[in-house]
PDB file of N, CA, C and O in Angstrom:
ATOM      1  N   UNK A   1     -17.391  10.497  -6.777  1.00  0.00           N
ATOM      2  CA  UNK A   1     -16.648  10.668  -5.526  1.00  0.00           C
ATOM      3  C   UNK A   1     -16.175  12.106  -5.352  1.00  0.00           C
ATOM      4  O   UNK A   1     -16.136  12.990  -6.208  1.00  0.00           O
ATOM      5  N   UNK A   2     -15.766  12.166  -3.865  1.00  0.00           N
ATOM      6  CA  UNK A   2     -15.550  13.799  -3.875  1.00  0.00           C
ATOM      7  C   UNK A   2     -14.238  13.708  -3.188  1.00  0.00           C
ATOM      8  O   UNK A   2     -14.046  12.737  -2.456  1.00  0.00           O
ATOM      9  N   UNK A   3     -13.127  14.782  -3.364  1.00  0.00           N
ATOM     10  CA  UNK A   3     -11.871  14.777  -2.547  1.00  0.00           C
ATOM     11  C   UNK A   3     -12.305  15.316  -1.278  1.00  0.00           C
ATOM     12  O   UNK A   3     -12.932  16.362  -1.115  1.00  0.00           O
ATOM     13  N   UNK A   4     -11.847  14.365  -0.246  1.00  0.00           N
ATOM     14  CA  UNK A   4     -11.719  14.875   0.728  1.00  0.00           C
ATOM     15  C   UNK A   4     -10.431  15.152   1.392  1.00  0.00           C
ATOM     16  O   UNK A   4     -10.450  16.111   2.164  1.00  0.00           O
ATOM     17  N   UNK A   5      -9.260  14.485   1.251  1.00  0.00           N
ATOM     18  CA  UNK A   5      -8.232  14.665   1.291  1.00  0.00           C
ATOM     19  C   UNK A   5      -7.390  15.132   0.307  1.00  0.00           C
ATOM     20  O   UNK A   5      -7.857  14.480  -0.626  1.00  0.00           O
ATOM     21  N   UNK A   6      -6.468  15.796  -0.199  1.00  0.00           N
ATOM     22  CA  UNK A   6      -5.558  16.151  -1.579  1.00  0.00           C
ATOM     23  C   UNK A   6      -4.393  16.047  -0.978  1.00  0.00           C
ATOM     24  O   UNK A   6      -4.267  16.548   0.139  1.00  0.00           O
ATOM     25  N   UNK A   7      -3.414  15.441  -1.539  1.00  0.00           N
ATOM     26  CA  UNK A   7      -1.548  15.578  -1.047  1.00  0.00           C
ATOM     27  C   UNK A   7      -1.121  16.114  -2.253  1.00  0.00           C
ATOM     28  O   UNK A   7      -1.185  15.428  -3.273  1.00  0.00           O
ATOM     29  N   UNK A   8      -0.403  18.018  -2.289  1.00  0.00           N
ATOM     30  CA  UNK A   8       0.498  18.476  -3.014  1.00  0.00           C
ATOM     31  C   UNK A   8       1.916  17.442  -3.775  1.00  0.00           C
ATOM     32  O   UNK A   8       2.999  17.218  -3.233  1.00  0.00           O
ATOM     33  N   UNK A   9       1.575  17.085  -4.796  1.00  0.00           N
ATOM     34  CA  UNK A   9       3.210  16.435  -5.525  1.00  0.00           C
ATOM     35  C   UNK A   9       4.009  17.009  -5.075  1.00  0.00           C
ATOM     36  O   UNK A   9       3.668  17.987  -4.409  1.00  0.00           O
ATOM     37  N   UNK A  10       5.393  16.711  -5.202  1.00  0.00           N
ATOM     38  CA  UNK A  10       6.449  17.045  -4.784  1.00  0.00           C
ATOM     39  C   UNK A  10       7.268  17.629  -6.231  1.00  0.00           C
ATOM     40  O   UNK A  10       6.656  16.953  -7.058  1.00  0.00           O
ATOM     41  N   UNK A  11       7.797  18.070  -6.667  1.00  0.00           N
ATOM     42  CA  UNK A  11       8.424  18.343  -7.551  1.00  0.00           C
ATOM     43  C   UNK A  11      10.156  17.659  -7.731  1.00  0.00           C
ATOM     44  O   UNK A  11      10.972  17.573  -6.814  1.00  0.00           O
ATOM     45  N   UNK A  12      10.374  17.231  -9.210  1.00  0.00           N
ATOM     46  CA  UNK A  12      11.751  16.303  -8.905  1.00  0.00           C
ATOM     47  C   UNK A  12      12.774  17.664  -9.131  1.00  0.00           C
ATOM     48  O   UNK A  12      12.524  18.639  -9.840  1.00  0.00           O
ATOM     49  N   UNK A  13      14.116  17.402  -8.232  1.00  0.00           N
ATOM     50  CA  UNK A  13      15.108  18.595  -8.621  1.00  0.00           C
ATOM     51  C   UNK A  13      15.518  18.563  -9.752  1.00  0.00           C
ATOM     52  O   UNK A  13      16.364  19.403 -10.059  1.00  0.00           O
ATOM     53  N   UNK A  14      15.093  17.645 -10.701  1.00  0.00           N
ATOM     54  CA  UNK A  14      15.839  17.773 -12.116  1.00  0.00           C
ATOM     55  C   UNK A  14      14.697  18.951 -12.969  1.00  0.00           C
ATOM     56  O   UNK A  14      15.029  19.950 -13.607  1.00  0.00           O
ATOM     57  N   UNK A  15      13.320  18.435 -12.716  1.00  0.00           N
ATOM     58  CA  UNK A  15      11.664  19.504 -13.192  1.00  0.00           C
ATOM     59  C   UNK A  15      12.226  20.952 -12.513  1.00  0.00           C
ATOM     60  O   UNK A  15      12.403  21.932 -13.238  1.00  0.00           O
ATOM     61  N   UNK A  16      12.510  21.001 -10.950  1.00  0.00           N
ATOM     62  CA  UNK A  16      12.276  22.358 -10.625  1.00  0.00           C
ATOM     63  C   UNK A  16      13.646  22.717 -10.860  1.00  0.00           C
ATOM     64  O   UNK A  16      13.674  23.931 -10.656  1.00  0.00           O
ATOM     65  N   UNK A  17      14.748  22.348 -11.162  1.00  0.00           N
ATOM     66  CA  UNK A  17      16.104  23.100 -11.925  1.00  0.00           C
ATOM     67  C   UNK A  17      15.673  23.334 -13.672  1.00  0.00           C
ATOM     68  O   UNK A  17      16.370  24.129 -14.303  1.00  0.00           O
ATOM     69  N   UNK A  18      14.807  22.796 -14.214  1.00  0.00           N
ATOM     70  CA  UNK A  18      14.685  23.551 -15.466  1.00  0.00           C
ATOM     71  C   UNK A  18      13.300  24.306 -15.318  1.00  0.00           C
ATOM     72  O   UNK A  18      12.700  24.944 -16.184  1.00  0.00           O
ATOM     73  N   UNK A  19      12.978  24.093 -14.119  1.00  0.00           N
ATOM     74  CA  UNK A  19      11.507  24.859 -14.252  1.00  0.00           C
ATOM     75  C   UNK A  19      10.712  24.422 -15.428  1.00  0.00           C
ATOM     76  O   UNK A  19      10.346  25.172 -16.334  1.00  0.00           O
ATOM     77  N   UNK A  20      10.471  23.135 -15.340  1.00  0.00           N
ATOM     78  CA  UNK A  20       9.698  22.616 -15.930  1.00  0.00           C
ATOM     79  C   UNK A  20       8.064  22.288 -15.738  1.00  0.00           C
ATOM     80  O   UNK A  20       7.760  21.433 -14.905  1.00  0.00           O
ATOM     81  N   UNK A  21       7.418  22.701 -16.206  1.00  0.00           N
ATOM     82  CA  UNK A  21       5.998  22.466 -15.613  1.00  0.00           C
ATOM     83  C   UNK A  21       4.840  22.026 -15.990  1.00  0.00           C
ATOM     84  O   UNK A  21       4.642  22.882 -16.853  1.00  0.00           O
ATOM     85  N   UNK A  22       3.868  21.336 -16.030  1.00  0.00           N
ATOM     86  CA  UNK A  22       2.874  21.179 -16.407  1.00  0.00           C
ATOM     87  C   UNK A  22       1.865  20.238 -15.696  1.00  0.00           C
ATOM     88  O   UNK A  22       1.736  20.353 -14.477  1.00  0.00           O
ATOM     89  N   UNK A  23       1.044  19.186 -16.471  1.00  0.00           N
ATOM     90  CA  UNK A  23      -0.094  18.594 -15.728  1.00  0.00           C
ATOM     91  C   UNK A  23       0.020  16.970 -15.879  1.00  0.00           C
ATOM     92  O   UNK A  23       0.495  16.700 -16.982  1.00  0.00           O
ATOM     93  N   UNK A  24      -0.191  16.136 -15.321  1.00  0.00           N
ATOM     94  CA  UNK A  24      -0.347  14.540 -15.261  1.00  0.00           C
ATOM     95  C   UNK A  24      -1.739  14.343 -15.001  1.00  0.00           C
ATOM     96  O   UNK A  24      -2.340  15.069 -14.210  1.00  0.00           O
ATOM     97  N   UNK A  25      -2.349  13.303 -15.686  1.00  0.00           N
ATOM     98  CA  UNK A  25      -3.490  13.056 -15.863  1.00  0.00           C
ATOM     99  C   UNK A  25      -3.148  11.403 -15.758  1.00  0.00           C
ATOM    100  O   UNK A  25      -2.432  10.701 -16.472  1.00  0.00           O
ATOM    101  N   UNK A  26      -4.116  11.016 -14.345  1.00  0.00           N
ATOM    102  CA  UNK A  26      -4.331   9.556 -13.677  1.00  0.00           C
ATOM    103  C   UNK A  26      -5.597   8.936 -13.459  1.00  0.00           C
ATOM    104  O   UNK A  26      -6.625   9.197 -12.834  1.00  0.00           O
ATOM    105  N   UNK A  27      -5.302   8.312 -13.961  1.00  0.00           N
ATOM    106  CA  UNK A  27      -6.648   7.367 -13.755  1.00  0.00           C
ATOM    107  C   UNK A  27      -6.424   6.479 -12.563  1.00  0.00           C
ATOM    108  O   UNK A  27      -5.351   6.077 -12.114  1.00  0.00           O
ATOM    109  N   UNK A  28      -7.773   6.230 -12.093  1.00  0.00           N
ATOM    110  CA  UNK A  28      -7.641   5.571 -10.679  1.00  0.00           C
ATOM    111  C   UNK A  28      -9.277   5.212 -10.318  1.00  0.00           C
ATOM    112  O   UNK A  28     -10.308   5.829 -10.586  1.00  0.00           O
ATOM    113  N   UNK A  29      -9.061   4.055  -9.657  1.00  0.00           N
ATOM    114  CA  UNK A  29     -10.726   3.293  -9.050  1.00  0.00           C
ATOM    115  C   UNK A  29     -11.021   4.098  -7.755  1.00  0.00           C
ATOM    116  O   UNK A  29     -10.022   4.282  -7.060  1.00  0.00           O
ATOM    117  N   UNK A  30     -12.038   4.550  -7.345  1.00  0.00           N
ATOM    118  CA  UNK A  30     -12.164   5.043  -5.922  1.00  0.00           C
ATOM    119  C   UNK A  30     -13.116   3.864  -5.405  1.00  0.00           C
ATOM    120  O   UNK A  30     -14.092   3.361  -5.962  1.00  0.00           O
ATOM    121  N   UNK A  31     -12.644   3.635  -4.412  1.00  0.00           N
ATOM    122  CA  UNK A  31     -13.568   2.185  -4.014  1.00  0.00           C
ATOM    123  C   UNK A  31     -14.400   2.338  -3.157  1.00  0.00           C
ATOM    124  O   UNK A  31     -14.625   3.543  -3.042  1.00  0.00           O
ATOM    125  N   UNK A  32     -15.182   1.550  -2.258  1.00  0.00           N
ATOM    126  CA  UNK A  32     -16.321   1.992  -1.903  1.00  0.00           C
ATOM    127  C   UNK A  32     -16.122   2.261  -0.373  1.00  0.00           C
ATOM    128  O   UNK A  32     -17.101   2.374   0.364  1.00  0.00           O
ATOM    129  N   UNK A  33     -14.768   2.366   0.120  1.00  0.00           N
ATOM    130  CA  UNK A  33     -13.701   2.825   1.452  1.00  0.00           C
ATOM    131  C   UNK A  33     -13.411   4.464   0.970  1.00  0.00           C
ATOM    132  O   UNK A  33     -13.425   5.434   1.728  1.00  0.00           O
ATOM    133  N   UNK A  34     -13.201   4.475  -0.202  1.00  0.00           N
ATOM    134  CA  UNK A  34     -13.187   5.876  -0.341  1.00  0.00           C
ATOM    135  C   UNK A  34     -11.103   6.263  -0.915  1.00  0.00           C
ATOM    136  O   UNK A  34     -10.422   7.268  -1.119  1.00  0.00           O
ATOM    137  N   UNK A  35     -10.931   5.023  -0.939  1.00  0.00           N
ATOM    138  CA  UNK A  35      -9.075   4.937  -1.245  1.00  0.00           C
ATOM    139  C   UNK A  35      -9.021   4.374  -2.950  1.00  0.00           C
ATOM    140  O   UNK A  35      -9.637   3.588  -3.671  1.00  0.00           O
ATOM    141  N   UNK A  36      -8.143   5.103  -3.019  1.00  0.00           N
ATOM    142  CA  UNK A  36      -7.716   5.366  -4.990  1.00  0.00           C
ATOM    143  C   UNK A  36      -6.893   3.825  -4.898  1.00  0.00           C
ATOM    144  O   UNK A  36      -5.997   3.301  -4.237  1.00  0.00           O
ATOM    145  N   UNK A  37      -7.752   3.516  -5.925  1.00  0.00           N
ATOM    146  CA  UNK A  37      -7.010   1.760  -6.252  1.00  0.00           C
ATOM    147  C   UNK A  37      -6.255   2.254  -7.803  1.00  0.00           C
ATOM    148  O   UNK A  37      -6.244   3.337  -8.388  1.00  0.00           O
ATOM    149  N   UNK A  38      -5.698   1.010  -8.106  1.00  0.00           N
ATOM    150  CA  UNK A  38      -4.997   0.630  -9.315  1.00  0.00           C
ATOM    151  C   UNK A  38      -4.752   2.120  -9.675  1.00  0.00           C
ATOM    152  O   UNK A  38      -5.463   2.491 -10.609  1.00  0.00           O
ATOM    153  N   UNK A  39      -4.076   2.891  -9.262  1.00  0.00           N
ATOM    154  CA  UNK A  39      -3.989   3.944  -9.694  1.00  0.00           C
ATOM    155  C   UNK A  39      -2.470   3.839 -11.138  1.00  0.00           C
ATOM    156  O   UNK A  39      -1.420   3.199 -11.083  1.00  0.00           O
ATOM    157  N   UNK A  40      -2.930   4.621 -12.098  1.00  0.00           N
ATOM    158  CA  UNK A  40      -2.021   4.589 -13.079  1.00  0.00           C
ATOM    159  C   UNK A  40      -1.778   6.417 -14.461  1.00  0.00           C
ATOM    160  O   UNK A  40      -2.325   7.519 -14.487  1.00  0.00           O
ATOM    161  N   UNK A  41      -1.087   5.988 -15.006  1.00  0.00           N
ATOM    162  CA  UNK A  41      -0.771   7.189 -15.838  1.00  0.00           C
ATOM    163  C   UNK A  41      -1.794   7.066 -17.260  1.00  0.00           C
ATOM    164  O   UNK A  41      -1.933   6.077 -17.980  1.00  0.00           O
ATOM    165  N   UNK A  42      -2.471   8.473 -17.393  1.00  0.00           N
ATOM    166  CA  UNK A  42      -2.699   8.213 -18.284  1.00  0.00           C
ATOM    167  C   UNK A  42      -2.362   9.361 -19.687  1.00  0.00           C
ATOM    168  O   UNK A  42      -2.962   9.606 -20.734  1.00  0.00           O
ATOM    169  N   UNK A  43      -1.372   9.755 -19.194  1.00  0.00           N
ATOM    170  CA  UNK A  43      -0.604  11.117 -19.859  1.00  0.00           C
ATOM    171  C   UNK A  43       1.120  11.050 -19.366  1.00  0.00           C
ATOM    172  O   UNK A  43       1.473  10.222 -18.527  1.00  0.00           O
ATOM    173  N   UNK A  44       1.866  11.783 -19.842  1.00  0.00           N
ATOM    174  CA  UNK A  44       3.233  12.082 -19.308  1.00  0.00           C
ATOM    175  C   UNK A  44       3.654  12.437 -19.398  1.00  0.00           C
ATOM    176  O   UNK A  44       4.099  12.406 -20.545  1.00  0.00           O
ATOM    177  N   UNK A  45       4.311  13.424 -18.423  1.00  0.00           N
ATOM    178  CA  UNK A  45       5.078  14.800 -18.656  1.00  0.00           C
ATOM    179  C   UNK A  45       6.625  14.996 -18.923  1.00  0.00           C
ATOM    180  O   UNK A  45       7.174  15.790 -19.688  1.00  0.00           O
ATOM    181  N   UNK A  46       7.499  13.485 -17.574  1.00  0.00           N
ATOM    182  CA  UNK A  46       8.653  13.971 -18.204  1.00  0.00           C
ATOM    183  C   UNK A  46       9.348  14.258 -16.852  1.00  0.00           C
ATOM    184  O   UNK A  46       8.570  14.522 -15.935  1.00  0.00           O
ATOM    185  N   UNK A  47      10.726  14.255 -16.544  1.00  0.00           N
ATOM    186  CA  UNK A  47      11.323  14.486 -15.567  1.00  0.00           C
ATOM    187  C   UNK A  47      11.193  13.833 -14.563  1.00  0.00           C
ATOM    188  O   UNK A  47      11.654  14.281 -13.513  1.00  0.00           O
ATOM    189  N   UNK A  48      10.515  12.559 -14.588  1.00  0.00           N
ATOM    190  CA  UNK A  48       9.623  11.947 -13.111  1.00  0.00           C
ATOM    191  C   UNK A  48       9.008  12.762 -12.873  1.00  0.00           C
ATOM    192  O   UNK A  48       9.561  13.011 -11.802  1.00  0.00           O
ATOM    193  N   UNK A  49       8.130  13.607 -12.952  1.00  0.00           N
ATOM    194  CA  UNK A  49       7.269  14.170 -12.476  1.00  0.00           C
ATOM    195  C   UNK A  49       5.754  13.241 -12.713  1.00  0.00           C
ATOM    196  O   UNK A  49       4.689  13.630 -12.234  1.00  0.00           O
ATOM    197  N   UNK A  50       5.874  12.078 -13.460  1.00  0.00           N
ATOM    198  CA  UNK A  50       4.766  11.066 -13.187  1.00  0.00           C
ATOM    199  C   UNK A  50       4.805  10.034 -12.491  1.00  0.00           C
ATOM    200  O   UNK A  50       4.024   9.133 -12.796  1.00  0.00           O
ATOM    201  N   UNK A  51       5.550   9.877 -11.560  1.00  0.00           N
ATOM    202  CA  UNK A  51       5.687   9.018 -10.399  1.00  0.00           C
ATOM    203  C   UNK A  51       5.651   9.591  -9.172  1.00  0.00           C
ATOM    204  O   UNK A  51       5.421   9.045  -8.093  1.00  0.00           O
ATOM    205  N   UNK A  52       5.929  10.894  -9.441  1.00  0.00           N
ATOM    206  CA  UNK A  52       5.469  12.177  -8.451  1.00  0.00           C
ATOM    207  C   UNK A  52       4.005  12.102  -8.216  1.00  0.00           C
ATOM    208  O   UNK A  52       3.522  12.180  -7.086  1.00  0.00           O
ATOM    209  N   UNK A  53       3.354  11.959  -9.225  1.00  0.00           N
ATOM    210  CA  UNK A  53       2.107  12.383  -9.390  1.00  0.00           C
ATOM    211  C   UNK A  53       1.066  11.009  -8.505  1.00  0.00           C
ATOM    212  O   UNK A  53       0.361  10.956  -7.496  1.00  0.00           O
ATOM    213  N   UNK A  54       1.460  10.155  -9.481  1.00  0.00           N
ATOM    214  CA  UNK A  54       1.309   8.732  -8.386  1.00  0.00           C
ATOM    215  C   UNK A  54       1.018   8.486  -7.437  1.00  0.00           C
ATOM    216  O   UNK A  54       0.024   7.923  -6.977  1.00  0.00           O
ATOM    217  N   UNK A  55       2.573   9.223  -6.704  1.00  0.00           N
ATOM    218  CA  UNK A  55       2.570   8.828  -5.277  1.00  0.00           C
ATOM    219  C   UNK A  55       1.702   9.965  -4.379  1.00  0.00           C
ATOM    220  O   UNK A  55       1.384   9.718  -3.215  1.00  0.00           O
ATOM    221  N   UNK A  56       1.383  11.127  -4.984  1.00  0.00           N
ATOM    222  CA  UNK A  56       0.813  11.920  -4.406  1.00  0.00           C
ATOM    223  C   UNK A  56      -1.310  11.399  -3.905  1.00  0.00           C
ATOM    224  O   UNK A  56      -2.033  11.344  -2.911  1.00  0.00           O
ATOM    225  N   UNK A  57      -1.391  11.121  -5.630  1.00  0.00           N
ATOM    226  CA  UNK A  57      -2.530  10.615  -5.518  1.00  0.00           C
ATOM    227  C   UNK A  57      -3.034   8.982  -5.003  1.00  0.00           C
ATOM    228  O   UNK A  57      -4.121   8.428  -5.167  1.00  0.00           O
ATOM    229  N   UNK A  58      -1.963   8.559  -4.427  1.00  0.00           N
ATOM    230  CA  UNK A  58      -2.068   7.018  -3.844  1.00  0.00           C
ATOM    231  C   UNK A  58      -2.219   7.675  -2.587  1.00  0.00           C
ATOM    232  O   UNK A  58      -2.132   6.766  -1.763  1.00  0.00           O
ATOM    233  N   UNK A  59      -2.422   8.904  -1.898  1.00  0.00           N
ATOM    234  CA  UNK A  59      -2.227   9.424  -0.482  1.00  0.00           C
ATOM    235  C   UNK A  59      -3.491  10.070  -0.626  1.00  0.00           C
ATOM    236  O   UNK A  59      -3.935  10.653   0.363  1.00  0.00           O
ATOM    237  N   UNK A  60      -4.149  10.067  -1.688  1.00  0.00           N
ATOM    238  CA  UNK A  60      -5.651  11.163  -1.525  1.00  0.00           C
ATOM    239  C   UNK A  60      -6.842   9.961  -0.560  1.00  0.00           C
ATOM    240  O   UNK A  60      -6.616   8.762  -0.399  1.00  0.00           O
ATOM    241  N   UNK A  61      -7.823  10.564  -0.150  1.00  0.00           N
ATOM    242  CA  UNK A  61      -9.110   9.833   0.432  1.00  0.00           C
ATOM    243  C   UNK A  61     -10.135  10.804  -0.368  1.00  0.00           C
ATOM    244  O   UNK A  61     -10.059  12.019  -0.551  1.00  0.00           O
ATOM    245  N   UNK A  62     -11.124   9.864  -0.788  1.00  0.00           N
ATOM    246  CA  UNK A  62     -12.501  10.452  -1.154  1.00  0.00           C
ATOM    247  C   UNK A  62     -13.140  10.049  -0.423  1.00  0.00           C
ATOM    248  O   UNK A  62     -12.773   9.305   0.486  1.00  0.00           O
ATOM    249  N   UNK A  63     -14.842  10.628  -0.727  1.00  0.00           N
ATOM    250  CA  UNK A  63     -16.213  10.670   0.058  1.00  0.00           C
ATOM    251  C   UNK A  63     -16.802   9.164  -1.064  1.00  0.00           C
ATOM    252  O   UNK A  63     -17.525   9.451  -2.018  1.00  0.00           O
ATOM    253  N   UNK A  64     -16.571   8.252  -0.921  1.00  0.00           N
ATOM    254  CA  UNK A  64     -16.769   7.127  -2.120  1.00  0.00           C
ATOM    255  C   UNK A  64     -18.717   7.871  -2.968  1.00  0.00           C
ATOM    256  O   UNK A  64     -19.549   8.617  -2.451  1.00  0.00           O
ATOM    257  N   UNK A  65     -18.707   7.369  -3.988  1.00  0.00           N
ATOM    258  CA  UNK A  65     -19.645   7.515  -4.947  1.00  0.00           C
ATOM    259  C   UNK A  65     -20.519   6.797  -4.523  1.00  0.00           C
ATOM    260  O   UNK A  65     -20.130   5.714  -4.087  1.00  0.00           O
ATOM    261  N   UNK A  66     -22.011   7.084  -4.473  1.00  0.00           N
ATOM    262  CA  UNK A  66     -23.388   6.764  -4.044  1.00  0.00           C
ATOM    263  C   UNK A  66     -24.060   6.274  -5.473  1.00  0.00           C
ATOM    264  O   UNK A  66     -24.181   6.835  -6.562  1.00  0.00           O
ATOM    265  N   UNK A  67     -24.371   5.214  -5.067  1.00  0.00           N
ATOM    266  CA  UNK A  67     -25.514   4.700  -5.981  1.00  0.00           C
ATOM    267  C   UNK A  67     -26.789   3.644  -5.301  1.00  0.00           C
ATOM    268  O   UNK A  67     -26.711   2.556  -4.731  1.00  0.00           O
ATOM    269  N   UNK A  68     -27.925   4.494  -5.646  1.00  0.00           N
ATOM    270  CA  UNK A  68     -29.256   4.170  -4.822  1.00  0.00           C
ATOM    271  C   UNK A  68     -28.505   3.818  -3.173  1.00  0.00           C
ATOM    272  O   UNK A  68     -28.486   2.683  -2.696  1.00  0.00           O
ATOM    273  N   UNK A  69     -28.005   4.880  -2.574  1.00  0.00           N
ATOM    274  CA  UNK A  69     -28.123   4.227  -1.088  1.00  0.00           C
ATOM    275  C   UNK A  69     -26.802   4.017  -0.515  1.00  0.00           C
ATOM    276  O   UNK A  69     -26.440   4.318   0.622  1.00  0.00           O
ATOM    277  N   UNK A  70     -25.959   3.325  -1.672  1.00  0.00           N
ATOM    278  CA  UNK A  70     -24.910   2.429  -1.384  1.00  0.00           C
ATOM    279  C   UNK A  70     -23.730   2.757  -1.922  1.00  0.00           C
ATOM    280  O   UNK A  70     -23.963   3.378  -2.960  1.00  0.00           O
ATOM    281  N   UNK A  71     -22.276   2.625  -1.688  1.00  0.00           N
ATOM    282  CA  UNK A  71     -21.267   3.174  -1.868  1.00  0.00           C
ATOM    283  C   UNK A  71     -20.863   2.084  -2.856  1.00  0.00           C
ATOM    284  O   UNK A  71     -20.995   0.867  -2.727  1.00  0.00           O
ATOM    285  N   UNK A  72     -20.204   2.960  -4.137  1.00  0.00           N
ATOM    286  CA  UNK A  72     -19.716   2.183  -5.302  1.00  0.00           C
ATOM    287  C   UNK A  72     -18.536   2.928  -5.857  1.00  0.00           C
ATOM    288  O   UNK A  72     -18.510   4.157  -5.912  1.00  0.00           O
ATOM    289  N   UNK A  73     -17.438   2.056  -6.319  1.00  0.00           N
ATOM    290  CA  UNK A  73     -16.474   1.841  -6.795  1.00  0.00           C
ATOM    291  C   UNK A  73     -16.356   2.507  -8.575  1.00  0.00           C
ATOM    292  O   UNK A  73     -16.495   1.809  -9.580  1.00  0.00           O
ATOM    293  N   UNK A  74     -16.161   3.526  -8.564  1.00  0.00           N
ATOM    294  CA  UNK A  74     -15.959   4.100 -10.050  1.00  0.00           C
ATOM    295  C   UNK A  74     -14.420   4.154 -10.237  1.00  0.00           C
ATOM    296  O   UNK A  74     -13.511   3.915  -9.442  1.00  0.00           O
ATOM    297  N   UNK A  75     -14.412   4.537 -11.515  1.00  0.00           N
ATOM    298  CA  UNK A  75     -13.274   5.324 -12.410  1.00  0.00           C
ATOM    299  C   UNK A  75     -13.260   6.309 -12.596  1.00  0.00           C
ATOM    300  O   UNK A  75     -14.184   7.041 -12.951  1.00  0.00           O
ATOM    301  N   UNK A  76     -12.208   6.536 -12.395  1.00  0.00           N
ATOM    302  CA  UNK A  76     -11.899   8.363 -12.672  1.00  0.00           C
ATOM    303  C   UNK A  76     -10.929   8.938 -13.063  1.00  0.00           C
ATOM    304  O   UNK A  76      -9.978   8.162 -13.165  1.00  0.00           O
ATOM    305  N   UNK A  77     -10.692   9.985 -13.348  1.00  0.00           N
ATOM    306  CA  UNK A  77      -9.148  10.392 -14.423  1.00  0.00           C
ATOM    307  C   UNK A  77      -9.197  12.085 -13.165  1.00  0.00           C
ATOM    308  O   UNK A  77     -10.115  12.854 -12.881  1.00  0.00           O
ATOM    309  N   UNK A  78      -8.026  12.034 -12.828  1.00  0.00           N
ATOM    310  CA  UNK A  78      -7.523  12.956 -11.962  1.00  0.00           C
ATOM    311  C   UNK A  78      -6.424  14.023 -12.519  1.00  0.00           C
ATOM    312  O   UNK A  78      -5.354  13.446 -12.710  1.00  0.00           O
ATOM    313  N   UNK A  79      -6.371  15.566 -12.871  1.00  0.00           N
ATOM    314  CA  UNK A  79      -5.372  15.777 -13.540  1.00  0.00           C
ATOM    315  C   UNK A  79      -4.410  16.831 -12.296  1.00  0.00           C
ATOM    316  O   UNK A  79      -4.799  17.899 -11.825  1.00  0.00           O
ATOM    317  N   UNK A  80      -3.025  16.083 -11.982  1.00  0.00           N
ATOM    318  CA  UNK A  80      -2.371  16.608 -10.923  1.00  0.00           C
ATOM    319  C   UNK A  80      -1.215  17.668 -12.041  1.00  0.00           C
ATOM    320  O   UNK A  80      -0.662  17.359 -13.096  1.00  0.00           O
ATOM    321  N   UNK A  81      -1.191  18.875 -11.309  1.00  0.00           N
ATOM    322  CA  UNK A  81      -0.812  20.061 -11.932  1.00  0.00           C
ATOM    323  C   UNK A  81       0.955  20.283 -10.870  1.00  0.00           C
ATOM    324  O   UNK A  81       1.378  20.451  -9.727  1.00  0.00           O
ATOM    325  N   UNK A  82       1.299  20.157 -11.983  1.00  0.00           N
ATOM    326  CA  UNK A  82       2.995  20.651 -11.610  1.00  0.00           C
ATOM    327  C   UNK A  82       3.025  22.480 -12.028  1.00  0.00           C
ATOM    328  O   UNK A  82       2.986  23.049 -13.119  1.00  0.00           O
ATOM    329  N   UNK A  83       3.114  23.022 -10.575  1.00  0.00           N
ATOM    330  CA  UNK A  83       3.657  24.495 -11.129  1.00  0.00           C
ATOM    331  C   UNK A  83       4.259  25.138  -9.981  1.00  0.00           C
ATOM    332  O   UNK A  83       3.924  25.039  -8.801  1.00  0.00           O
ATOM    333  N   UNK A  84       5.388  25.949 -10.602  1.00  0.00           N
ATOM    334  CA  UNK A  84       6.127  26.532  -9.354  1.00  0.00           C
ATOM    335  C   UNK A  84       5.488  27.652  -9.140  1.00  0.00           C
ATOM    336  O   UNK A  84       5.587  27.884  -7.935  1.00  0.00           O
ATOM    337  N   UNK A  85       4.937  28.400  -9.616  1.00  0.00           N
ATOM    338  CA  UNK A  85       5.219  29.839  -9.075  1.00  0.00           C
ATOM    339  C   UNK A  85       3.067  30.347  -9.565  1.00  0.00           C
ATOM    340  O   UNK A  85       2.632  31.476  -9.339  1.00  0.00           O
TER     341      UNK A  85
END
């Protein structure tokens, strides 16, 4: 599948008052609509910044994955990047 849509995380004020930063790594089904199912954590950073991450990637749309012809439903691991500056 390919992003066609991306939604920036939000950062929590507790992460961006220590300037805390780094990456969340999600796994998620892209279905054959092209919308991130069962999306879940498969790493964690800390601060809520993985429920951040979540909700960001429950808002993405892909180009769904082709197989012979036809649109299919994979797995995939997504890594959403926390950084301020």
């Amino acid at each position: 599948p390919q992003v066609l849509h991306a939604v920036e995380p939000e950062f929590t004020d507790e992460a961006r008052q220590a300037n805390y930063q780094g990456n969340v790594s999600v796994h998620l089904i892209v279905d054959t609509e092209g919308n991130p199912q069962n999306v879940r954590l498969a790493s964690h950073l800390g601060m809520g910044l993985e429920e951040k991450a979540i909700a960001a990637v429950r808002q993405y749309k892909f180009r769904p994955a082709m197989y012979q012809g036809h649109a299919v439903s994979v797995q995939i691991v997504i890594e959403v990047d926390f950084h301020l500056h």
